[in-house]
PQR file with spaces between the fields and no chain letter, atoms N, CA, C, O and H, PARSE charges and radii, in Angstrom:
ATOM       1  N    UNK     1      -2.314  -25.498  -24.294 -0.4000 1.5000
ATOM       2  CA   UNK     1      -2.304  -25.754  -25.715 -0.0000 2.0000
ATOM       3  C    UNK     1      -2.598  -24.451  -26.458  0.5500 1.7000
ATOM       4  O    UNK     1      -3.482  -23.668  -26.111 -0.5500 1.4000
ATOM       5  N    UNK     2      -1.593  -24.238  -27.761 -0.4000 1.5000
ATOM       6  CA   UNK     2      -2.061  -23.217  -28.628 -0.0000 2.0000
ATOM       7  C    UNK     2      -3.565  -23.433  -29.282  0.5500 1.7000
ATOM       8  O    UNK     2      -3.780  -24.542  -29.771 -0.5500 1.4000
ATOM       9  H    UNK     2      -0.874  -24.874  -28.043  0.4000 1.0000
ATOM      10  N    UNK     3      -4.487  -22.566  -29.318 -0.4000 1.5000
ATOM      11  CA   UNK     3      -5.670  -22.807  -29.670 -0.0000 2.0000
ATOM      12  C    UNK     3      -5.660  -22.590  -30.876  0.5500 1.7000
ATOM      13  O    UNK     3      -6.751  -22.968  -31.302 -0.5500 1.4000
ATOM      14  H    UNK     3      -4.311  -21.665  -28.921  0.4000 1.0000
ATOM      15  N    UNK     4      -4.865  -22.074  -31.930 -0.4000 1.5000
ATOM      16  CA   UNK     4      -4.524  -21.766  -33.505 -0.0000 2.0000
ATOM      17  C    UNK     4      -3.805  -23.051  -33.862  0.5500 1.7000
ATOM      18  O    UNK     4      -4.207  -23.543  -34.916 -0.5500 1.4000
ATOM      19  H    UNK     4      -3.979  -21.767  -31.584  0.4000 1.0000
ATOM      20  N    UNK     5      -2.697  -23.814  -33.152 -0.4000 1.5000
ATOM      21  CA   UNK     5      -1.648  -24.603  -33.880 -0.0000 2.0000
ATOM      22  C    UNK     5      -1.674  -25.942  -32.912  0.5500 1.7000
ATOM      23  O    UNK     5      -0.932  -26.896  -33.148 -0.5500 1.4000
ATOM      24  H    UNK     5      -2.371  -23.415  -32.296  0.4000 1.0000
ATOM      25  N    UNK     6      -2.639  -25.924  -31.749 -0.4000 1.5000
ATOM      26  CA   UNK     6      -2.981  -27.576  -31.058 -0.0000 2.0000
ATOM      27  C    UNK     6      -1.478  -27.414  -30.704  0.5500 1.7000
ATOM      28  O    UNK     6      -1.063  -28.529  -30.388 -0.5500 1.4000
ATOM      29  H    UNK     6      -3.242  -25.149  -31.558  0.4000 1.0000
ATOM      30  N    UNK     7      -0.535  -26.528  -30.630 -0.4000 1.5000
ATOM      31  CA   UNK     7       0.966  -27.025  -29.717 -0.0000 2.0000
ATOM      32  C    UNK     7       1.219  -26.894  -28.436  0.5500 1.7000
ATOM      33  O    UNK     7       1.339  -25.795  -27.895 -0.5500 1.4000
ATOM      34  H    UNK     7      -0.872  -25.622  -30.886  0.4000 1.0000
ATOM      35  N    UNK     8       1.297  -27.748  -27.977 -0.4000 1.5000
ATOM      36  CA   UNK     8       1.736  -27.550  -26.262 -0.0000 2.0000
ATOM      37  C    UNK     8       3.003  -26.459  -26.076  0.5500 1.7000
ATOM      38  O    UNK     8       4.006  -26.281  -26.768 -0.5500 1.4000
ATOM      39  H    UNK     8       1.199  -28.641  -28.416  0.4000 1.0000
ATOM      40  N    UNK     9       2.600  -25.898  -25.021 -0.4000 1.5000
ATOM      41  CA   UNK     9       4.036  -24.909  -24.494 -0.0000 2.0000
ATOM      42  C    UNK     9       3.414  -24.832  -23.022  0.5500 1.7000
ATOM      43  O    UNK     9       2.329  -25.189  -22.563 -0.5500 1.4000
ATOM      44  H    UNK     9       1.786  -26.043  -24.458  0.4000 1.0000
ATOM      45  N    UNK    10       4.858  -24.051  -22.315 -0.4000 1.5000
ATOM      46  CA   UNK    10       4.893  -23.680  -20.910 -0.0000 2.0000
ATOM      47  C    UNK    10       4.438  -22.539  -20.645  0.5500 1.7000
ATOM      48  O    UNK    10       4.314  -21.617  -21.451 -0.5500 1.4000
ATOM      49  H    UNK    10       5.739  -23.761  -22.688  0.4000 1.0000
ATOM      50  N    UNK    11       4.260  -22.532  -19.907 -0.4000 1.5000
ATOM      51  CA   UNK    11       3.484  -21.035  -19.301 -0.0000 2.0000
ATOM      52  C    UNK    11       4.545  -21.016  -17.853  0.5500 1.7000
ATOM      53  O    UNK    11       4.254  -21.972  -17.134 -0.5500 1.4000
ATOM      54  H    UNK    11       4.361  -23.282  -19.253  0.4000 1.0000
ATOM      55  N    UNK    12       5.554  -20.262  -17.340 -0.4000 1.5000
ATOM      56  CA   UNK    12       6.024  -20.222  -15.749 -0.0000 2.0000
ATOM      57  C    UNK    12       5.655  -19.253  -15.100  0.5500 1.7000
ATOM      58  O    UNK    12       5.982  -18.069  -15.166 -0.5500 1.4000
ATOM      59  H    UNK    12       5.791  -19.486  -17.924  0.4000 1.0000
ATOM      60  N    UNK    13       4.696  -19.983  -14.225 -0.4000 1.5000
ATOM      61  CA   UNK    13       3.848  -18.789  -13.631 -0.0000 2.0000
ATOM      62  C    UNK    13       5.154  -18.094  -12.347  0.5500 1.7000
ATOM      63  O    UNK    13       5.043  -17.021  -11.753 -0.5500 1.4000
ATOM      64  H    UNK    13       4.430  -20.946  -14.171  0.4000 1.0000
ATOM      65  N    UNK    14       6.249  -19.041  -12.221 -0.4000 1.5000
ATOM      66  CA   UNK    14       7.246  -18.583  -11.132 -0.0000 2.0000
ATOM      67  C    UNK    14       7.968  -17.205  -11.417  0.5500 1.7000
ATOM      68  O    UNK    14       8.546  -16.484  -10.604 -0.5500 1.4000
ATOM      69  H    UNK    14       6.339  -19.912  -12.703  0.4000 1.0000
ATOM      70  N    UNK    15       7.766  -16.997  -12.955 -0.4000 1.5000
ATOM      71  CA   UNK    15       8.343  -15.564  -13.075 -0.0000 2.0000
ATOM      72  C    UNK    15       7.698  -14.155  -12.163  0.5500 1.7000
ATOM      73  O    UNK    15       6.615  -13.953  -11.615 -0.5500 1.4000
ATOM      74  H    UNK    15       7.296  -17.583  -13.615  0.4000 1.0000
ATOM      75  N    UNK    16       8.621  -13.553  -12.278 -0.4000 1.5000
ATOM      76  CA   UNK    16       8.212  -12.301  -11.595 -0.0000 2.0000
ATOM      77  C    UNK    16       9.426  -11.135  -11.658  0.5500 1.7000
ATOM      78  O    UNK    16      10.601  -11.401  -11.404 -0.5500 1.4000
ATOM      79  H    UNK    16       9.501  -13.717  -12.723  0.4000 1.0000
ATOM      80  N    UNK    17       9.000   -9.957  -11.997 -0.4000 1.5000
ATOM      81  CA   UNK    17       9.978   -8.617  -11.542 -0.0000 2.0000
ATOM      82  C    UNK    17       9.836   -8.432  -10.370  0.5500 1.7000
ATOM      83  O    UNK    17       8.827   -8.032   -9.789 -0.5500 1.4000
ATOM      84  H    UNK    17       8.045   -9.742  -12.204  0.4000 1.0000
ATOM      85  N    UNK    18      11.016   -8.761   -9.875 -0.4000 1.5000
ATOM      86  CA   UNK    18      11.315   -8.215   -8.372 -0.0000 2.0000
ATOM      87  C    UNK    18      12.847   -6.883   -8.116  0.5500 1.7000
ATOM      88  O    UNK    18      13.965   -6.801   -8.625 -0.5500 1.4000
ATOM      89  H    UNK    18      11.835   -9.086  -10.347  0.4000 1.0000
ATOM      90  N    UNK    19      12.160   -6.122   -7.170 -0.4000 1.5000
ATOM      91  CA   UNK    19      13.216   -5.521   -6.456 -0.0000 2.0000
ATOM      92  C    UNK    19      14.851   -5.973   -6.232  0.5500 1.7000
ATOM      93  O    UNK    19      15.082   -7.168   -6.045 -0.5500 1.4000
ATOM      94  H    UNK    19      11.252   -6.189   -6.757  0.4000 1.0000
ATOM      95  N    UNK    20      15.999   -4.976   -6.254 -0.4000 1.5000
ATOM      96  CA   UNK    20      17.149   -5.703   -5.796 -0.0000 2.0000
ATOM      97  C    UNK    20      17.154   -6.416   -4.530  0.5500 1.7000
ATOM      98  O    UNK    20      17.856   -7.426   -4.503 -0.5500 1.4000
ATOM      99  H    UNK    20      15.811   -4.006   -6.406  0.4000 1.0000
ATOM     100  N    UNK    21      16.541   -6.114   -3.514 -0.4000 1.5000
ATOM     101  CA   UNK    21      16.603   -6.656   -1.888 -0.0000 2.0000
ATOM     102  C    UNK    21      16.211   -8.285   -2.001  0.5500 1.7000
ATOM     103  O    UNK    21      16.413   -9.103   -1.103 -0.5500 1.4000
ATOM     104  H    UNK    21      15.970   -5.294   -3.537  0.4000 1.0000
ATOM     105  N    UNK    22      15.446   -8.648   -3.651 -0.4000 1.5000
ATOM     106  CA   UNK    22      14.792  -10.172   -3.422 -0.0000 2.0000
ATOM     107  C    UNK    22      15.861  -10.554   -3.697  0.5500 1.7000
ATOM     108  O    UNK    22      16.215  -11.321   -2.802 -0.5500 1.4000
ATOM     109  H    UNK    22      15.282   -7.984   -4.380  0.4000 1.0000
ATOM     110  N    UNK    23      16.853  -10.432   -4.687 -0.4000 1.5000
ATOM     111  CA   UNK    23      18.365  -10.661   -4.910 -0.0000 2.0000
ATOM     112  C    UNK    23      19.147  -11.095   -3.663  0.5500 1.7000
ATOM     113  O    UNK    23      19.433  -12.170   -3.136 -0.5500 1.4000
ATOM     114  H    UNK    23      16.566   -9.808   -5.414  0.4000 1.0000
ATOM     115  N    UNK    24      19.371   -9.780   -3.415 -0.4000 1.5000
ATOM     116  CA   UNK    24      20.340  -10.064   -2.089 -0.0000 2.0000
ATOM     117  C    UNK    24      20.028   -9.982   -0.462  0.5500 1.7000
ATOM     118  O    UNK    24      20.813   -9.779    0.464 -0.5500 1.4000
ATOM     119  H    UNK    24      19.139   -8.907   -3.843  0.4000 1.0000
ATOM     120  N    UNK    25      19.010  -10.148   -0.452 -0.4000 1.5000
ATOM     121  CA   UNK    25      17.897  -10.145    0.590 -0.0000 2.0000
ATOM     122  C    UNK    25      18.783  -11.884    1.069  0.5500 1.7000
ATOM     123  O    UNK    25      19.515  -11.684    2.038 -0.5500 1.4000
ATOM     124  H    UNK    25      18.372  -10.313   -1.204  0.4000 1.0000
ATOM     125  N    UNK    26      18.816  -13.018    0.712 -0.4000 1.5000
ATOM     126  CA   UNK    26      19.217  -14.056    1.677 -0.0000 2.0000
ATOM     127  C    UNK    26      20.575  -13.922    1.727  0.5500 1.7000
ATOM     128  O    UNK    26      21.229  -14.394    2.656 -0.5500 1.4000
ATOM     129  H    UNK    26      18.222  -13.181   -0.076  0.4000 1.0000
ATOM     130  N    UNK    27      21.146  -13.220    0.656 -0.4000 1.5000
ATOM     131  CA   UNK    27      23.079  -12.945    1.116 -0.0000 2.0000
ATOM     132  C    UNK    27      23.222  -12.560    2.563  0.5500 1.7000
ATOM     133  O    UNK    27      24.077  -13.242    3.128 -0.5500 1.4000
ATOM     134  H    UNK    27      20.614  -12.837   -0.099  0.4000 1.0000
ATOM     135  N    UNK    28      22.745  -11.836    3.184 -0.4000 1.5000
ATOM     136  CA   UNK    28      22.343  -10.648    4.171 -0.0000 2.0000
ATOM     137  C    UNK    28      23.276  -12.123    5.584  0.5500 1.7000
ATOM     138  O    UNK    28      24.353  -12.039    6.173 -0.5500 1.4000
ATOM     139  H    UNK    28      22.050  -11.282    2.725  0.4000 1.0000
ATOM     140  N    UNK    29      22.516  -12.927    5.602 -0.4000 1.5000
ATOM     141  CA   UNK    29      22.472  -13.777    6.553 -0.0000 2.0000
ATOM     142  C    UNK    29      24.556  -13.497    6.800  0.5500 1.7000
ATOM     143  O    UNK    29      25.370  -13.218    5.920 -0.5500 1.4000
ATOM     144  H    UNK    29      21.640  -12.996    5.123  0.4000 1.0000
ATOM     145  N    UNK    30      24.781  -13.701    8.173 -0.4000 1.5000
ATOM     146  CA   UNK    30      26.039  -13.787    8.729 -0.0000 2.0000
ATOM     147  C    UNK    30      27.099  -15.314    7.642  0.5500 1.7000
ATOM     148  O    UNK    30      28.172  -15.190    7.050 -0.5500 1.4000
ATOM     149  H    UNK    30      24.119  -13.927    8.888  0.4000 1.0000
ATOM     150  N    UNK    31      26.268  -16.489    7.770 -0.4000 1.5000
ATOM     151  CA   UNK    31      26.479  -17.412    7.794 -0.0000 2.0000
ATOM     152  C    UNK    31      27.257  -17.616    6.099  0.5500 1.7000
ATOM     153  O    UNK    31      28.076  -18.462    5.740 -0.5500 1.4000
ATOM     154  H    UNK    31      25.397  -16.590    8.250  0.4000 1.0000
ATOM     155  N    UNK    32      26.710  -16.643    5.420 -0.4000 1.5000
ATOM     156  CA   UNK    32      27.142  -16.623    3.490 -0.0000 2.0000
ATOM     157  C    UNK    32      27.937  -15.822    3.440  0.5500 1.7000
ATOM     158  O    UNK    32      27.681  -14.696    3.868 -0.5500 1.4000
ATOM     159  H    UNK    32      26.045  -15.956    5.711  0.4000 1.0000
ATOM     160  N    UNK    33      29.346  -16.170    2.824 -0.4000 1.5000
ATOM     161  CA   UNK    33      30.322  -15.102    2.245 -0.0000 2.0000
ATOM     162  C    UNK    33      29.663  -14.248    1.734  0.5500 1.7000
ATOM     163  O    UNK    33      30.008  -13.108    2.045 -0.5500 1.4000
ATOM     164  H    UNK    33      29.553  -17.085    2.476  0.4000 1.0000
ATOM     165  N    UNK    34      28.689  -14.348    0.941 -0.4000 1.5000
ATOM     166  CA   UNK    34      27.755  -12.699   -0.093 -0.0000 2.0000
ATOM     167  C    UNK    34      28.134  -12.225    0.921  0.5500 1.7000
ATOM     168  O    UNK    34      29.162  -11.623    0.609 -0.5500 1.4000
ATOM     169  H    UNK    34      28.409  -15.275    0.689  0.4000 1.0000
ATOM     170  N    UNK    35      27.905  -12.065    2.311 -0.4000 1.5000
ATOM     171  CA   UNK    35      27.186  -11.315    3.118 -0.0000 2.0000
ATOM     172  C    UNK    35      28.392   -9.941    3.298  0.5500 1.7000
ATOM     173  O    UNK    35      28.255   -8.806    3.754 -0.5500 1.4000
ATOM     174  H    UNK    35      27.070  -12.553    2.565  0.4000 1.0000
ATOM     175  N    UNK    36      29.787  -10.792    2.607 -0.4000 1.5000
ATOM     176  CA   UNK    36      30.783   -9.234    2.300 -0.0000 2.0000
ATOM     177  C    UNK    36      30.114   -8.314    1.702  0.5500 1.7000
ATOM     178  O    UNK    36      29.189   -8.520    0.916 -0.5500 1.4000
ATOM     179  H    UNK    36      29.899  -11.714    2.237  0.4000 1.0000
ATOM     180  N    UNK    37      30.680   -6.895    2.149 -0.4000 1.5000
ATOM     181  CA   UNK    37      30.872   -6.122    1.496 -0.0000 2.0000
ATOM     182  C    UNK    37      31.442   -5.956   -0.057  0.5500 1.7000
ATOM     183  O    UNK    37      31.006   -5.269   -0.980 -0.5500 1.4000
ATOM     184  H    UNK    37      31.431   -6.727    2.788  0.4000 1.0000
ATOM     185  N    UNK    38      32.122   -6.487   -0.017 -0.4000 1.5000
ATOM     186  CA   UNK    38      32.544   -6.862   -1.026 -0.0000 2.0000
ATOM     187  C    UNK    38      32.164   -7.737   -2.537  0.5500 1.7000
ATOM     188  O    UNK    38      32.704   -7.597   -3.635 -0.5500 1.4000
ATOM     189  H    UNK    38      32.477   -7.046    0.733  0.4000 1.0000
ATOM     190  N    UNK    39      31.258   -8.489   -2.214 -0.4000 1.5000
ATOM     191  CA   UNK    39      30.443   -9.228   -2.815 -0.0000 2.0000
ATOM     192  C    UNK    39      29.161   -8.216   -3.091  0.5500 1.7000
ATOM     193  O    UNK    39      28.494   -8.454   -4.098 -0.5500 1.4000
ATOM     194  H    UNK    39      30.820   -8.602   -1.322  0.4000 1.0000
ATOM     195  N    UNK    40      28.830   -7.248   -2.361 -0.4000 1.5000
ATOM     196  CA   UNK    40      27.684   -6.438   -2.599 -0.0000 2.0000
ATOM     197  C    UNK    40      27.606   -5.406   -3.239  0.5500 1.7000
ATOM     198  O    UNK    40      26.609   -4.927   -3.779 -0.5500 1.4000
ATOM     199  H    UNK    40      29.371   -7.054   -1.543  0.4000 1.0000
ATOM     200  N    UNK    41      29.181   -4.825   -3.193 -0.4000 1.5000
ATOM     201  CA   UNK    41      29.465   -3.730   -4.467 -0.0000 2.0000
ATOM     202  C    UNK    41      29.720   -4.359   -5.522  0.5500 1.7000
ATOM     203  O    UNK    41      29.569   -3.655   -6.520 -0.5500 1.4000
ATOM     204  H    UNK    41      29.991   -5.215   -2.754  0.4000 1.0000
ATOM     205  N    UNK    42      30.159   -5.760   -5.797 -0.4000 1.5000
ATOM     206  CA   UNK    42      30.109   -5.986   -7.041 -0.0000 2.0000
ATOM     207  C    UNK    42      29.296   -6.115   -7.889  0.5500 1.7000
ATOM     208  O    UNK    42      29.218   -5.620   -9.013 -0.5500 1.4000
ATOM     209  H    UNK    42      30.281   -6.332   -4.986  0.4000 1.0000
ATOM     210  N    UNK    43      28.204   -7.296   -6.955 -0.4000 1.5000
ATOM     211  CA   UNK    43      26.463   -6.901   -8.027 -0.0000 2.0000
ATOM     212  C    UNK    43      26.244   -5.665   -8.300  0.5500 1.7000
ATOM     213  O    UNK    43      25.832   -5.435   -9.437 -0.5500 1.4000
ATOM     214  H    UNK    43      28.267   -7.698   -6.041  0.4000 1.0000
ATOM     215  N    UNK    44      26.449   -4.483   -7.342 -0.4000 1.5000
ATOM     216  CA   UNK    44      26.134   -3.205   -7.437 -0.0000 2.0000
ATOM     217  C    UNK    44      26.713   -2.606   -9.287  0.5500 1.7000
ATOM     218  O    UNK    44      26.242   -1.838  -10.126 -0.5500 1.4000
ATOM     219  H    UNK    44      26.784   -4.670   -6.418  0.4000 1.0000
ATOM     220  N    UNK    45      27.437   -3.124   -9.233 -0.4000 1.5000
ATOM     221  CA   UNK    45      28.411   -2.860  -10.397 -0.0000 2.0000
ATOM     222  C    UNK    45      27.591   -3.450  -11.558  0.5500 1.7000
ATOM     223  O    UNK    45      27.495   -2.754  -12.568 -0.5500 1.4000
ATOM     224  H    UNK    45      27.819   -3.748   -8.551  0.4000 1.0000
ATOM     225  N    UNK    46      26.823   -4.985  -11.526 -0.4000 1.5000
ATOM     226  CA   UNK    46      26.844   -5.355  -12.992 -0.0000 2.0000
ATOM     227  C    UNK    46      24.955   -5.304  -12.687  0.5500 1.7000
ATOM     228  O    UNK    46      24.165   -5.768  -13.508 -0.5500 1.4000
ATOM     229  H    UNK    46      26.901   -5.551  -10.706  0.4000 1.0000
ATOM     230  N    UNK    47      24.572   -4.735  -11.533 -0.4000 1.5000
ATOM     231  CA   UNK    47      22.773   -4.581  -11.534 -0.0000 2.0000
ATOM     232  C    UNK    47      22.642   -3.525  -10.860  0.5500 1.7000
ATOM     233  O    UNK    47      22.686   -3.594   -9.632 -0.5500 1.4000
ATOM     234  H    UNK    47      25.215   -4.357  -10.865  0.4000 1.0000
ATOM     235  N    UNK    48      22.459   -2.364  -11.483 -0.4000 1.5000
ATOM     236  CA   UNK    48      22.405   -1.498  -10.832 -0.0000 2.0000
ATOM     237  C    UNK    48      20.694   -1.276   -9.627  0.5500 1.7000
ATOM     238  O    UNK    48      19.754   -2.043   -9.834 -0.5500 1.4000
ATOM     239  H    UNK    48      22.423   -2.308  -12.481  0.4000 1.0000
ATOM     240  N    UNK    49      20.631   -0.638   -8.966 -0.4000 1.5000
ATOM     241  CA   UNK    49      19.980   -0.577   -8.071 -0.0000 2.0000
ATOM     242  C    UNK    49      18.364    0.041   -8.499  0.5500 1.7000
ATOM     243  O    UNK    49      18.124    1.229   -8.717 -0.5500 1.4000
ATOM     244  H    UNK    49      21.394   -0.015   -8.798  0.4000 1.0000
ATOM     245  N    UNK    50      17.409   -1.029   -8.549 -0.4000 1.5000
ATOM     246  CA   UNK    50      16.411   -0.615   -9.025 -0.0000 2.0000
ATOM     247  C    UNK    50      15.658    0.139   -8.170  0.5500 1.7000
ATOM     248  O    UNK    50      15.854    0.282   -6.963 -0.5500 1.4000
ATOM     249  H    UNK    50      17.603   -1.993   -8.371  0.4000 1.0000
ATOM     250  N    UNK    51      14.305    0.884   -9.206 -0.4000 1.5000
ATOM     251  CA   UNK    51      13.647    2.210   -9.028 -0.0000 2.0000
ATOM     252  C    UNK    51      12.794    1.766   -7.654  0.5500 1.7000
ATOM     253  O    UNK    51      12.955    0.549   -7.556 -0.5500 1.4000
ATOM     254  H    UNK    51      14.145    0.768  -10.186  0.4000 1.0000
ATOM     255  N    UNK    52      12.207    2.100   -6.883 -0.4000 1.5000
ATOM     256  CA   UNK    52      12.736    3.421   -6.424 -0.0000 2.0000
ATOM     257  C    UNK    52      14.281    3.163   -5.609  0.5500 1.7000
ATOM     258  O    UNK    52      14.265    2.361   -4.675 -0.5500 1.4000
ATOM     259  H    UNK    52      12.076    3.088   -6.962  0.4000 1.0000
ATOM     260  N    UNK    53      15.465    3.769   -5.928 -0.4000 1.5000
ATOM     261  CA   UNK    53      16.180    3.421   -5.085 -0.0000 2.0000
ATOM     262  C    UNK    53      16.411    3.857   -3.415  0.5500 1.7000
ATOM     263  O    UNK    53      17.378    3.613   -2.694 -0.5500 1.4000
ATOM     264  H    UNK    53      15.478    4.420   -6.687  0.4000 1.0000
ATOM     265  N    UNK    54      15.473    4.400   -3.186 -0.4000 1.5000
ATOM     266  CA   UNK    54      15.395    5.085   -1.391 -0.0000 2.0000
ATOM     267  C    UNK    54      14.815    3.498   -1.024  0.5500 1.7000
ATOM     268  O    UNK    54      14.774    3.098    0.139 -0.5500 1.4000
ATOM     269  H    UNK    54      14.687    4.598   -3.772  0.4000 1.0000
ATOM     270  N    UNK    55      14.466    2.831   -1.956 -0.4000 1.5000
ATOM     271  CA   UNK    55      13.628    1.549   -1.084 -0.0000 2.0000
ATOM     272  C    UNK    55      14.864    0.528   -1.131  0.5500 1.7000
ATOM     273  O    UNK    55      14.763   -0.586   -0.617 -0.5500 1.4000
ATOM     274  H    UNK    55      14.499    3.156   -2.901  0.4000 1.0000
């Protein structure tokens, strides 16, 4: 509850900044088309590869 206006809201504690690998970290598996090449340069394209990128 807002303690100024008594209004209920959400709080999602599930958020989080994560790394590209949490992304495509389950593509990886044999079993998922992601797991192309092809499918992996394309994210590459519209998310580029976050800091540090050696990781």
């Amino acid at each position: 509850m807002d303690m100024k206006s008594g209004e209920a809201f959400i709080f999602d504690v599930c958020s989080f900044y994560d790394h590209n690998e949490y992304d495509t970290g389950n593509w990886r598996a044999p079993r998922h088309r992601l797991s192309d090449k092809a499918y992996m340069e394309n994210y590459k394209k519209h998310f580029p590869i976050s800091k540090p990128v050696e990781d």
